[in-house]
DOLUMNU-761363 format. One line per field, with one value per residue (C-alpha): y, x, z; residue number from 1. Coordinates in steps of 0.2 Angstrom, whole numbers, always signed. Layout:
N
c2 = c(Y  ...) .
c1 = c(X  ...) .
c3 = c(Z  ...) .
n = c(NUM  ...) .
***
This chain:
170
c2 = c(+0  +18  +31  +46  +55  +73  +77  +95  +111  +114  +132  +132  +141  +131  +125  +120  +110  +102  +98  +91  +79  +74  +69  +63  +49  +49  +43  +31  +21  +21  +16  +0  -6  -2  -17  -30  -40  -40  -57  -52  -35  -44  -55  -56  -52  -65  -78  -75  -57  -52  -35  -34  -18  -18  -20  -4  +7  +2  +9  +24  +27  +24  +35  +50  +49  +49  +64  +74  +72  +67  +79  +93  +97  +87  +77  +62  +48  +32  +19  +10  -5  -7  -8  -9  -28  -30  -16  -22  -25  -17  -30  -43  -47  -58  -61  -49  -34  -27  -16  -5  -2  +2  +14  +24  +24  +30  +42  +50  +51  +60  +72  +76  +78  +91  +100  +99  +107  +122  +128  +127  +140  +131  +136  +134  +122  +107  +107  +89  +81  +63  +51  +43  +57  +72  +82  +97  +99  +113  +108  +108  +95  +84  +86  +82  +65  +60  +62  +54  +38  +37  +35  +22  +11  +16  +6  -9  -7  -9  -24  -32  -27  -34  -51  -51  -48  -42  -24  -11  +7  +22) .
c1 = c(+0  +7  +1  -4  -16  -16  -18  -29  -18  -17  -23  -35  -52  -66  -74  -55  -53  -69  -68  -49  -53  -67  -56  -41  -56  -60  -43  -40  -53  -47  -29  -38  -44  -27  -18  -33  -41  -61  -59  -50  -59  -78  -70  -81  -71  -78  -91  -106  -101  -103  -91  -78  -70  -80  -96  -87  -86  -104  -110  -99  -107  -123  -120  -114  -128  -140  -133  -126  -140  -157  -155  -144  -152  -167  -163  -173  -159  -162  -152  -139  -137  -150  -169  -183  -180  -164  -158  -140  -141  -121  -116  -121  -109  -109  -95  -101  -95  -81  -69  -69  -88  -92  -79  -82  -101  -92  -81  -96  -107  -92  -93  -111  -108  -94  -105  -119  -110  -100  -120  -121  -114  -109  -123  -136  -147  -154  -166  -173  -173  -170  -181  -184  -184  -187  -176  -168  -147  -133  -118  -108  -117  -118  -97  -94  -104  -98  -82  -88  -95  -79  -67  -78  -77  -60  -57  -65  -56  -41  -47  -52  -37  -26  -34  -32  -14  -7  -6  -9  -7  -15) .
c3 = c(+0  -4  +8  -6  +6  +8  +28  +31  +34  +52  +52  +40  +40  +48  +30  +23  +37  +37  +18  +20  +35  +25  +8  +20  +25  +8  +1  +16  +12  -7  +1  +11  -5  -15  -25  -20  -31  -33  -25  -9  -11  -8  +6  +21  +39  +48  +48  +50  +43  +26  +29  +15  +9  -5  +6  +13  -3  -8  +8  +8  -9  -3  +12  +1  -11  +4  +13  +0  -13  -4  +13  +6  -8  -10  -27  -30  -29  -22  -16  -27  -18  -4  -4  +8  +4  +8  +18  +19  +2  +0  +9  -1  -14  -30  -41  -53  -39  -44  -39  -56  -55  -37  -37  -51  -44  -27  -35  -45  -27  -21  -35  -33  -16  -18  -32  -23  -4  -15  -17  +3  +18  +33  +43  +29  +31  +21  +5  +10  +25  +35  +27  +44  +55  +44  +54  +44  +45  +42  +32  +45  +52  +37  +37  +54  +52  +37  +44  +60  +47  +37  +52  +58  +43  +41  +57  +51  +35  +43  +51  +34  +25  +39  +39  +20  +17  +34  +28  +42  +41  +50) .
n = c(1  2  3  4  5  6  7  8  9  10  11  12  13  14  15  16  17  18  19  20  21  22  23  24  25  26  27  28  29  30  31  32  33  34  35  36  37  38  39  40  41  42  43  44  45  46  47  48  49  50  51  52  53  54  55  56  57  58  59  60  61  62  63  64  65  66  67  68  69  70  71  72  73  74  75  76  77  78  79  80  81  82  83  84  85  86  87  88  89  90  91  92  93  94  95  96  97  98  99  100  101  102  103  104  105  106  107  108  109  110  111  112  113  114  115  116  117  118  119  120  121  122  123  124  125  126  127  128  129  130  131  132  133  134  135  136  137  138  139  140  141  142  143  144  145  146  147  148  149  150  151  152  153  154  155  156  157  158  159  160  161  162  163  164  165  166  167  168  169  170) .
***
């Protein structure tokens, strides 16, 4: 693994430093997943688990989608990889998962979710809101839990990769 991720000025302006911690988690999930094949990459950790890194990027995709594009500004986007059905639906893999398509799904929910923040002020608050709760947010809400959710599953990501190949890394 080769650590290419950028780490957030120290000084910056709230909004810079927000937006960097959130990319910094952004990249190390990408790192996790680096030089794995689809195979290792839909690997379950543990029975009776079904988390795998790439269970991890589908969700993260799912996640960005959900905050970025239904609560912030209240684009009709539904789930890519879960349903009422089967609500952990990006956790269950088939072969036909790969690595090459989930990230350029993820990759194109991060851009929609950077388009779709540069519209926003810190402190302005949502177009949509919580499909369960219908509770409203500010942006710098939706920033500090997306960095909260990304270091969680960052964590777990260095369990998976770990147990894979015995790569660790911060």
């Amino acid at each position: 693994m080769t650590d290419q991720r950028r780490m957030p000025g120290t000084t910056a302006d709230e909004r810079t430093m927000l937006e960097g911690w959130l990319d910094f988690h952004r990249q190390t999930l990408a790192w996790k997943c680096e030089g794995l094949s689809d195979e290792q990459l839909r690997s379950a950790s543990v029975e009776p688990s079904d988390l795998s890194l790439l269970g991890l990027v589908r969700h993260m995709a799912d996640v960005e989608r959900s905050w970025f594009r239904r609560v912030l500004a209240d684009e009709d986007a539904p789930p890519l990889f879960f349903s009422e059905e089967d609500p952990d639906g990006e956790f269950h893999l088939t072969e036909a998962d790969t690595w090459e398509r989930t990230r350029a799904v993820w990759q194109a929910e991060i851009e929609a979710a950077r388009a779709n923040a540069a519209r926003f002020g810190l402190d302005d608050i949502t177009e949509g809101e919580h499909r369960r709760t219908g509770e409203r947010f500010n942006l710098r809400w939706l920033y500090t839990h997306m960095i909260e959710e990304y270091a969680r599953h960052n964590g777990h990501a260095d369990l998976i990769r770990e147990r894979i190949d015995g790569a660790t890394g911060d």
